[in-house]
C-alpha positions in Angstrom: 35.8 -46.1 -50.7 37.5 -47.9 -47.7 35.7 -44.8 -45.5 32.1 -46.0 -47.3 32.7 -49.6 -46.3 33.5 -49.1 -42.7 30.8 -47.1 -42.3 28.2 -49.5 -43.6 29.6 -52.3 -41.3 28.3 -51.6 -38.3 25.0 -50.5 -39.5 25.2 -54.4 -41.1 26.0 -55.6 -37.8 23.3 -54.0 -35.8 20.7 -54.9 -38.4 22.1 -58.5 -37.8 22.1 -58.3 -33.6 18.7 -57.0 -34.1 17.4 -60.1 -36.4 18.9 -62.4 -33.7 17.6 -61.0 -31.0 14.3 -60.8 -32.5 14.5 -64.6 -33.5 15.1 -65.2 -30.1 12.7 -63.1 -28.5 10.1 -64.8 -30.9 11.5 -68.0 -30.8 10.9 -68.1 -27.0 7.4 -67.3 -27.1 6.5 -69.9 -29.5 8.6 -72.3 -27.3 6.0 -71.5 -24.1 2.8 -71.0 -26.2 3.4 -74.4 -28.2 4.2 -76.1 -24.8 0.8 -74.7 -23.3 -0.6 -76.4 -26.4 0.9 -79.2 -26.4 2.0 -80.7 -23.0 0.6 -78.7 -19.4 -0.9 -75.6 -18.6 -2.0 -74.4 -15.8 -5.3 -73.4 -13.6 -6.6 -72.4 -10.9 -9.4 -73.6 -8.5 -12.2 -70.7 -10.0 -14.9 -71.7 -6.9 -15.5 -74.7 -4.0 -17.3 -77.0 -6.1 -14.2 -79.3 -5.7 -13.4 -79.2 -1.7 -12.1 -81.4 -0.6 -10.1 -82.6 -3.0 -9.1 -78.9 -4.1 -10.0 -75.8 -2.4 -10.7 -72.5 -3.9 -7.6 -70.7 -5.6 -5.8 -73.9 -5.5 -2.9 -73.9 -8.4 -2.9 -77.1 -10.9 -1.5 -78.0 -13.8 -3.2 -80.2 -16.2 -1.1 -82.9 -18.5 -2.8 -82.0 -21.7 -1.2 -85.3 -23.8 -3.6 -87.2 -21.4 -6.2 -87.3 -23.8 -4.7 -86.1 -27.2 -3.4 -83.6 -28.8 -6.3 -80.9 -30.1 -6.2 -78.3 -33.1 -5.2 -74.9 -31.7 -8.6 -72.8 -30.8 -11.0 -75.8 -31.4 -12.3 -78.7 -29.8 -11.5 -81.0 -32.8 -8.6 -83.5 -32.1 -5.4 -83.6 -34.2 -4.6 -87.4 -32.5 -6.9 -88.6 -29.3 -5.4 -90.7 -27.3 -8.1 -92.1 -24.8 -11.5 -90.9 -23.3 -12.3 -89.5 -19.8 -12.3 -92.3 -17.4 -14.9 -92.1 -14.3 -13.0 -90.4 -11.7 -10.8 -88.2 -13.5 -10.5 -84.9 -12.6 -10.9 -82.5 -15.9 -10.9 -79.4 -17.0 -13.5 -77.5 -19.7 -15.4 -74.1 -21.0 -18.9 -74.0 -19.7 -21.2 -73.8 -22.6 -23.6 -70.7 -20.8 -20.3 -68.3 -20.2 -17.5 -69.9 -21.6 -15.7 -70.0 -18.1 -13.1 -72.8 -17.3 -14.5 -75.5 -14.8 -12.4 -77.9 -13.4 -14.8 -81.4 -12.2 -14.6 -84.8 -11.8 -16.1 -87.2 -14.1 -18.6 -89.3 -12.6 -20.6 -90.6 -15.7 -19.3 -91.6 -18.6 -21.1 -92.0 -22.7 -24.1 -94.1 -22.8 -24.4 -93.8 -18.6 -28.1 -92.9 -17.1 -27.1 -90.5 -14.3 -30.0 -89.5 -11.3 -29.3 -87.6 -7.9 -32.0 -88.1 -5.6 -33.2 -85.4 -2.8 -30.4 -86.5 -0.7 -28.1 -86.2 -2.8 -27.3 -89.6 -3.3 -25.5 -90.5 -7.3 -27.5 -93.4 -8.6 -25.3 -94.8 -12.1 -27.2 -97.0 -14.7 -30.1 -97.1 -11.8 -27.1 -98.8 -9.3 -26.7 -96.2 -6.3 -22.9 -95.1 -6.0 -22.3 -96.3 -2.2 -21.0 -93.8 0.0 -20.8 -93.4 4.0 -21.1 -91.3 6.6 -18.2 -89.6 7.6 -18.4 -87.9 10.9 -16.2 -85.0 12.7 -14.7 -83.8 9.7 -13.1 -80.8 11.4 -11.0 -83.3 13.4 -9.3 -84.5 10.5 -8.4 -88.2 9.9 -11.0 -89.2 7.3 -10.6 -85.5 6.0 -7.4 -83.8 5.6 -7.5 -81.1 8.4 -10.4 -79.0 6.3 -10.6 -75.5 9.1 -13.9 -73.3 8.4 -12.2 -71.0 6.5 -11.1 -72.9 4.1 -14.6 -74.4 3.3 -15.9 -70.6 3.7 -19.2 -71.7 5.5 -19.3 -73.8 9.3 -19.3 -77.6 9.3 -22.7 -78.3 10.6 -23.9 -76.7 7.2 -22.6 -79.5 5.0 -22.6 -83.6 4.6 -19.4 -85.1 4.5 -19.0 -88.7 3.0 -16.9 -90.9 1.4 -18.2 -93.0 -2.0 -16.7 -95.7 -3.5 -16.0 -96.2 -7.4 -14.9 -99.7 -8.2 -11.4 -97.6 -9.4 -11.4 -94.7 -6.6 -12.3 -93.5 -3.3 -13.0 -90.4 -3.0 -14.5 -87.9 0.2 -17.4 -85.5 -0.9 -19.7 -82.8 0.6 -23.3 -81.5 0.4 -24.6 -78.5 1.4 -27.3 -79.6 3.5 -29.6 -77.2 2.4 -28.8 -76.7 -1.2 -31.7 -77.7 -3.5 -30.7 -81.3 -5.4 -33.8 -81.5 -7.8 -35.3 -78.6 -10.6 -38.1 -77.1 -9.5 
C-alpha cells in the first residue's frame, strides 16, 4: 500500500508543475495581449506620407487610453474619454484594404475641408497659413532631412511650415503630385 502511494506522488506532483507552469505561461500572454488592448502598442511608419515629422519605418508607440478604452475587435467604445483634437497624430484601418495608417488630424466633425491646386488647406473656407521654408537640406528649419531619407531629391518637393492656433508643424508637397480628382 505504502509502495502504491509513493508511486502516485510524483505523478501528482508533475501534473501539479505542469498546471503551474501552464498558468503562468498563459497568464503571461494575457498580461501582454490585455496591455496591447488596453494601454500602448506599437507601429511602424508603413510609407512617407508623414516626413518630416516621421520617416518611413519609423517605430512608435501609441498611448491607446488617449481616447478611451474600445471593445476588443470592434470600433465600439467601452468608455471614451475625449475626441481627436486637430493636430493629433493618429493611428487607423483604411476602409479600401484594411491597412494601418498613421496621419495627422487636420479637420475635425462638422469642418468644411478644401485643398486647392497648390496644395494650400483651406478650414471652414479660412486658409491654414503656412510659409515658405527654403534650403531644407541645410537643416535648421528642418531637422537635418538627407535625400535618402525622403527617397526622392529636394528640388522635387515644397517644404513649408503652417500654423494651427495649437501647433506648428513643417510639411511637404510633391511638386508635381496631382492635388485635385480628375
Amino acid at each position: 500500500m505504502k509502495d502504491q502511494e509513493q508511486k502516485s506522488m510524483p505523478k501528482k506532483k508533475l501534473s501539479t508543475e505542469l498546471a503551474k507552469g501552464m498558468f503562468s505561461f498563459w497568464g503571461v500572454v494575457l498580461l501582454i495581449l490585455s496591455i496591447r488592448w488596453l494601454f500602448v502598442e506599437p507601429y511602424v511608419i508603413p510609407s512617407g506620407s508623414m516626413i518630416p515629422g516621421l520617416l518611413v519605418h519609423d517605430h512608435i508607440i501609441v498611448n491607446k487610453l488617449e481616447y478611451g478604452i474600445r471593445y476588443p475587435f470592434s470600433s465600439r467604445f467601452l468608455w471614451q474619454r475625449r475626441i481627436p483634437k486637430r493636430g493629433d497624430v493618429v493611428v487607423f484601418r483604411s476602409v479600401e484594404d484594411r491597412k494601418f495608417m498613421i496621419k495627422r488630424v487636420v479637420g475635425l466633425p462638422g469642418d468644411e475641408l478644401f485643398l486647392d491646386e497648390e496644395g494650400q488647406v483651406w478650414i471652414n473656407d479660412e486658409q491654414l497659413p503656412r510659409s515658405h521654408i527654403k534650403n531644407p537640406e541645410k537643416g535648421g528649419e528642418f531637422y537635418s532631412l538627407s535625400e535618402r531619407s525622403l527617397m526622392a531629391r529636394y528640388e522635387d518637393y515644397d517644404f513649408f511650415r503652417e500654423v494651427t492656433p495649437r501647433h506648428e508643424y513643417r510639411v511637404i508637397y510633391r511638386k508635381a503630385a496631382s492635388r485635385l480628382d480628375s
